[in-house]
Every structure is written in C-alpha cells, then in structure tokens.
C-alpha positions, 0 to 999 in steps of 0.5 A: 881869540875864540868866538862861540855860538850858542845857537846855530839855527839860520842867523847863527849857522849865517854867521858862523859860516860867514866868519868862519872864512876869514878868522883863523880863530878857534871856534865852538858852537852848540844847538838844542837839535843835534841833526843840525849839530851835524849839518853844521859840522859836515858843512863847516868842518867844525866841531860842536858841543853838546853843553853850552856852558861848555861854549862859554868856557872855552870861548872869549866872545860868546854869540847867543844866537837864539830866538827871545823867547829862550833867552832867559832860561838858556841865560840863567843857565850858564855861569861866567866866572871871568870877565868875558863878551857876550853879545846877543843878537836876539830881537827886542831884548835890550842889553839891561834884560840880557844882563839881569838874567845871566850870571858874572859880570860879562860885557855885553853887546847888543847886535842885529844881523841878517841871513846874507851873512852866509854869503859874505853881504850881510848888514850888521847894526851893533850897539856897546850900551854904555859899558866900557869896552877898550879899543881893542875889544871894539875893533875885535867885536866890529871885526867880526861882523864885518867878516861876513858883510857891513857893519854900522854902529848904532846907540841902542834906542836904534836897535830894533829899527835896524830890525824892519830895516836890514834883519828882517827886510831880506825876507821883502825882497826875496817875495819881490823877487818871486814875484817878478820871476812869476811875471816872468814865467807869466811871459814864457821864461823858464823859471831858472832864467826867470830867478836870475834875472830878476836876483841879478837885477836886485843885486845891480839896482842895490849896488847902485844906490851904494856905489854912486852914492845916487838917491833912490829917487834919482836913479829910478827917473833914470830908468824912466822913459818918457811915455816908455814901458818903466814909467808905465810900471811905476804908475801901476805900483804906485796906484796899487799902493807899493811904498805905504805896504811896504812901509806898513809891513815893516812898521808891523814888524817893528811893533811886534819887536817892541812887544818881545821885550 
C-alpha cells in the first residue's frame, strides 16, 4: 500500500511522521513551500514531490492535508483515473463537498486528527460516509490513524465536533500549561522545571481518566482535601468561571467550523 500527502504543513508533517514509523510502506508527499519540502525531507528521510498529481498517481490512499479554503481549487486539479482512497482531513467540509469538486470516482473519507500525532498520541475521529468500503479498506485506513495514537469512528453529523473536542482542543491545553508554569516562575521555579511539572502533571491526570476508567469528577474529589489547598484552587476557577470559558471557547470554534462549509 502507498500512502501520499498532499500538504505537509503541522497536521500533515504530524501525520506523516507519526505513520511513518510504523508502516514499511512507500510514502510520497508534496507542499506548495519547498523550504518545507526539505524540512520534511531532512527529518524523515523521505523523498517529495513537486507535483500533486504526481502524488495521486503513485499513491493508493491520498491524505490531503490542506486547510479548506484551498480545497477546491487543489481538487479540481487533480484527475483519478483508477479507483483510489482519498481522505480529507480539512475541517468543515463534508464528504459531499470533497467529492463534487474532485474528478474520477475516488472513495472518500472524511477524518479529523490533531498535531500529538507527532508523538504517537494523537486522536483521530473518521468517518466512511455511506460508500462502500471492503473490510480490508476499513482496517487499512483505521490502521493508519492508529499508527500515531487512537482512533474512533464516527457517522459524519459528529465530525465537526470532534473539531472543538480533540482537533482543536490541544491548543487549550497547551495555554493551561502555560499558565500554570507562569505560576509556577511566579513562585521561584525555573522555567524549564516549571513546563515539566506542569506537562507531567497533564499527562498523569489525562492518563488517569483513561486508565481507570474514573469520571473526571470523581477523581478531581479525590485530589480534594478537606479545608486543604486543591479545593481552595478549585473554588477560585470555579468563581472565575472556568468550565462556561471553556465551554464557550470550544463552542465558538465549533460555529467557526460550521461556517467553513
């Protein structure tokens, strides 16, 4: 099987590399910035191309990794002449859209990914539409995703939540990060202990909820002291209105989503 990428900025560079390290397979790859053609290059040791109907030739799965707004005219570009996999991990644009704009007869999926990818722990939500895909084809495309983290798959009404929720949501937790390191400098630790704390701890609570299964709730009581100093914090984000900011924060991006299609 030979995976291409047409598109290598941050998601597709994330899920190149991630990929990359557990398929054998051949893969080709192609940007519209050529400095970026040559990071890509000297980091992974893959060639690229310079034509994207180059890619699609030469590929059996074809990522296009490119933000919306391009997605039309880079479609309309390209011809597919055999029957081919094309999935599209550009927010907001739905499986129809993709498919009335690209020429041939491709099958199409529709997936939203985020950037952790790079590191093998990334969250993948797919979506096969309603063409007909063999078992082989599913377990090939699921493959894939989960080479660099989790996958789940959802009908494609979903899609764009999984937007707010996991595509865009590390964004929220790298400013959470932040600003607890801040605190933490605030205090008298260096800054370099500060992000490692405050990444490891992340990385803990988030494994936790996973690992034991454990609502959120529970395990934060867990944490919670009588009188002590967690509960003291939780009463201060609570009052300055934590969970409705970012609860109105991901529903903003969710609309924004929406207003891509």
């Amino acid at each position: 099987m030979k995976i291409g990428f047409i598109g290598v900025g941050n998601m597709g560079y994330a899920m190149l590399r991630g990929a990359s390290t557990v398929f054998n397979d051949v893969f080709m790859y192609t940007d519209v910035n050529r400095e970026r053609l040559e990071f890509v290059k000297k980091e992974t040791g893959l060639n690229y191309s310079l034509s994207n109907q180059e890619v699609v030739d030469n590929s059996d799965i074809i990522i296009m990794a490119i933000k919306p707004q391009y997605m039309a005219e880079v479609l309309m570009n390209l011809s597919i002449d055999i029957p081919k996999i094309v999935i599209s991990i550009a927010p907001g644009l739905t499986i129809d859209y993709v498919n009335a704009h690209i020429s041939g007869n491709p099958k199409i999926v529709r997936a939203m990914s985020n950037t952790p990818a790079l590191v093998g722990e990334g969250m993948s939500a797919i979506t096969f539409g309603n063409m007909e895909f063999t078992d082989k084809e599913q377990e090939e495309i699921i493959k894939i995703f989960d080479s660099f983290g989790k996958t789940v798959i959802l009908s494609e009404k979903l899609i764009d939540v999984s937007i707010p929720v996991s595509g865009s949501s590390p964004a929220y937790v790298y400013m959470f990060i932040e600003a607890m390191a801040d605190a933490g400098v605030l205090h008298g630790l260096s800054r370099k202990q500060s992000y490692e704390m405050a990444a490891q701890s992340v990385l803990g609570a988030a494994k936790m909820v996973l690992e034991t299964k454990e609502h959120p709730g529970v395990l934060k009581d867990a944490v919670c002291s009588p009188g002590g100093t967690t509960i003291e914090a939780v009463k201060v984000l609570e009052k300055e209105g934590m969970r409705s900011a970012i609860i109105e924060a991901m529903d903003a991006c969710y609309n924004k989503s929406q207003k891509m299609k």
